[in-house]
N, C-alpha and C positions, 0 to 999 in steps of 0.2 A: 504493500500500500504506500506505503514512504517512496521507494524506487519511481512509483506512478507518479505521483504528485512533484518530486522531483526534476521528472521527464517533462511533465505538462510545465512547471514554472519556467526550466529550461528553456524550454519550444515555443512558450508565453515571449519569454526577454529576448529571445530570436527573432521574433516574428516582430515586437518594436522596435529590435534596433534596422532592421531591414526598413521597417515602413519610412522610420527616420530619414536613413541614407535617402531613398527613394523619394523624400519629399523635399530635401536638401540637392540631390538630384534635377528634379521637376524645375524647381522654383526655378533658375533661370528661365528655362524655356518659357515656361505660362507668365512671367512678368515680359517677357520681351511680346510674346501674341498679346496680352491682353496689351500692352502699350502699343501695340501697330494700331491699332482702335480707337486711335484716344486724340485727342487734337493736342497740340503744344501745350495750350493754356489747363485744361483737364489733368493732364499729365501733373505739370508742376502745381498749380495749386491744392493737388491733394498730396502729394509724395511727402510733407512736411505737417503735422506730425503722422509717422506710418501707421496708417491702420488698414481695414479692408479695401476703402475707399482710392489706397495707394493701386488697389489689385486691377477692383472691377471699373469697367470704364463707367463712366456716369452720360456719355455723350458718346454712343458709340456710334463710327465712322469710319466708310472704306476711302475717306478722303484720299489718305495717304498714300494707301495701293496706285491711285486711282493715279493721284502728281507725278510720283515715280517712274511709271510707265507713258505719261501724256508728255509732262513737260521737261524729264529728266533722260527719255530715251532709255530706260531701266532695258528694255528686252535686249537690245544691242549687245550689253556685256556680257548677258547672260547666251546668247546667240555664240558669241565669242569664245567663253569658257567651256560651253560645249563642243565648239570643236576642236580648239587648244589641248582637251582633253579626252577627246574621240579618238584623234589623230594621235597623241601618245598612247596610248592603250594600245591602238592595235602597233606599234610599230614598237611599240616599249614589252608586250608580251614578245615580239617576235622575235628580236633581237639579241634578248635577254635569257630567253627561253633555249635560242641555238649558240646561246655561248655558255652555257649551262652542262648542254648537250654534248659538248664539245669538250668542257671538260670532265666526263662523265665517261667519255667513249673515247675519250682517244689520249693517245702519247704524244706531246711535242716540248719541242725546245721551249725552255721557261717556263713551264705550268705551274713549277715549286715555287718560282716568284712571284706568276702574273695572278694566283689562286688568291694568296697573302694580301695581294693590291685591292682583289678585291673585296674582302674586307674589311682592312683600312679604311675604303672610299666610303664607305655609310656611316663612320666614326666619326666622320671628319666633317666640322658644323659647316652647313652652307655658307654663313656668313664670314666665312674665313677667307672662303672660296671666291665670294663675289664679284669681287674688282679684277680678280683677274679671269675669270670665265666673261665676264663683260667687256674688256680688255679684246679678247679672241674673238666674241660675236662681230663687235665693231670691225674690228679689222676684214672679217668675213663678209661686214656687209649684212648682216641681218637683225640691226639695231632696227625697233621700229617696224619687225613685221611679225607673222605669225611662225616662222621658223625659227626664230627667236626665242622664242618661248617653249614652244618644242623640241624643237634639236636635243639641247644641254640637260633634257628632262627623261631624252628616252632612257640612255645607259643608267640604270641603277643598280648600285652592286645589293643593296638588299634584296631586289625583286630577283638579280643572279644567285644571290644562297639561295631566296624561297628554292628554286627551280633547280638547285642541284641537289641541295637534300631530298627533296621528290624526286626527283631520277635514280637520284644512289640506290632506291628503294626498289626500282625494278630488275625485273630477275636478269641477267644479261644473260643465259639460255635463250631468252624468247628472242633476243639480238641476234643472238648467233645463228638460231633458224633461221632467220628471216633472210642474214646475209649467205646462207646457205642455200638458199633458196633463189639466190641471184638479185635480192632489191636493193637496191640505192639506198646511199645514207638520206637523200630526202625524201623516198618515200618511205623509208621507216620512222622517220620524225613525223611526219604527214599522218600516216595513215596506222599507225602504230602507237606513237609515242604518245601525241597528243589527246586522240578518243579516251586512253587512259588515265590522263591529268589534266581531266576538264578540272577540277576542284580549286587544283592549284592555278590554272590559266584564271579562272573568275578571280582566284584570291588578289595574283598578281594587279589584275586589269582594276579590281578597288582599291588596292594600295596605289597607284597610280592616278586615279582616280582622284583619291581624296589628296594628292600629293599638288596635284596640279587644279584642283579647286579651291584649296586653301589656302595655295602660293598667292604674298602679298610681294614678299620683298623683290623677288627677281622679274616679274612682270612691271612692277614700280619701275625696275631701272634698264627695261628694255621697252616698255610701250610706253611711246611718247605722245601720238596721236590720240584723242579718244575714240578714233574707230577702230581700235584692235583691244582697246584697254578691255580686262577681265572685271568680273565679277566683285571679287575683292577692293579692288581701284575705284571700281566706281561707287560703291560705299563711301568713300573717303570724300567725294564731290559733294555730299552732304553738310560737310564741316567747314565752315568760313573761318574769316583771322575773327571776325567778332559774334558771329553766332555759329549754332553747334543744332542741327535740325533733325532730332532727338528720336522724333515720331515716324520722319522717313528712314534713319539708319534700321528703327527697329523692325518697320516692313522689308526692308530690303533686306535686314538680315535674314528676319523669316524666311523669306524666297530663296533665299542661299540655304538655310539649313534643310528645305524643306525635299530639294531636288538630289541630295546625299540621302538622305532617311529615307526616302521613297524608292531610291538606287540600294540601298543598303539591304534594306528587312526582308524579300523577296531571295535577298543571295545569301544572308549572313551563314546558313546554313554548309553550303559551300565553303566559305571564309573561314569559319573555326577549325572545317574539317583540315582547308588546305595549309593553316597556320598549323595545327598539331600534328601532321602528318611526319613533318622531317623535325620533330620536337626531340625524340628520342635521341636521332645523332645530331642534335645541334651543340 
């Protein structure tokens, strides 16, 4: 009887401190939607002293959706982020995926080196990096466009471990038939390698994803134009040197969080599988 009541008070304090987290969790979000609703003056004259009044709108209003998109060109950037990060995904699994492959299945000069480089590179904070990967765009000529922002995005040595450590994983018998068999190294990547690590291609293609949708710094300092500027950037067009327009940031943020969560929930299943898969030899 003790052990019971025990178990139950146990499973009681479990189950608040979860609710907790989870409401501690929440709170941003549902203060940023309920504030996309809310017009400037609503906003701030209740937010002091906080009470409910802080939460629910009093004057609810799609005004700000409404600006955003009329008089700010809101879809433009979003148009933009989507394909900035269309075009890496597929070219950032592709890449990444056959240099993976490559080192997975073959012998060559430097491997003990070039292996070690690549994971280094994911150690090593972007902003270290910046001035002088912006440094080479320039020089290249694609300051100022959509390759710019791509290019420097595809090679990721993270999204190269994801893809090695799931490959380590396959039998190399099923390789060796195949090449016994007379097929080509691409079409055993093709038509072999891949069908088998969908899990990890999805995992890969979100982390890239979310990599290149929530990039502020490095599209900051290669779109200069506002016809290429992303998503992130154009949030920023919100905030003057003497006012700060509070109510459109937090629509716009919503539309940015809204099109990852809606991308996300549908694959996360994929995602965990393709993250713990090469967990054991990482």
């Amino acid at each position: 009887m003790e052990k019971n009541i025990n178990k139950v008070a146990k499973n009681t304090f479990l189950y608040i401190v979860l609710i907790i987290m989870v409401i501690i969790s929440l709170f941003p979000i549902f203060f940023c939607l309920s504030a996309s609703f809310r017009t400037q003056e609503d906003l701030f004259s209740n937010m002091f002293p906080f009470s409910t009044r802080s939460l629910i709108p009093t004057e609810f209003t799609f005004e700000n959706y409404l600006i955003i998109f009329r008089d700010y060109n809101f879809i433009k950037p979003i148009l933009n982020t989507l394909l900035v990060t269309g075009i890496s995904i597929f070219f950032g699994c592709l890449i990444n995926s056959v240099a993976a492959f490559a080192f997975c299945c073959f012998e060559f000069k430097g491997k003990k080196i070039i292996y070690p480089l690549v994971l280094i590179s994911f150690m090593v904070p972007f902003e270290a990096i910046a001035i002088p990967l912006y440094n080479i765009t320039d020089k290249l000529h694609m300051v100022d466009t959509y390759s710019g922002m791509i290019v420097p995005a595809i090679a990721d040595g993270l999204v190269t471990f994801l893809f090695i450590q799931f490959f380590r994983d396959i039998s190399p018998s099923l390789i060796e038939a195949a090449r016994v068999d007379g097929a080509k190294w691409s079409v055993i990547f093709i038509k072999i390698i891949m069908p088998i690590t969908t899990s990890v291609f999805i995992t890969a293609g979100l982390m890239i994803f979310m990599n290149q949708w929530n990039s502020y710094l490095w599209p900051l300092l290669v779109a200069r134009s506002k016809e290429i500027r992303t998503i992130q950037i154009a949030l920023s067009q919100f905030s003057g040197e003497r006012t700060i327009k509070w109510t459109y940031i937090y629509a716009g943020s919503m539309i940015s969080a809204i099109i990852p969560i809606t991308l996300f929930l549908p694959l996360q299943k994929y995602f965990v599988e393709g993250i713990t898969s090469g967990s054991v030899k990482g």
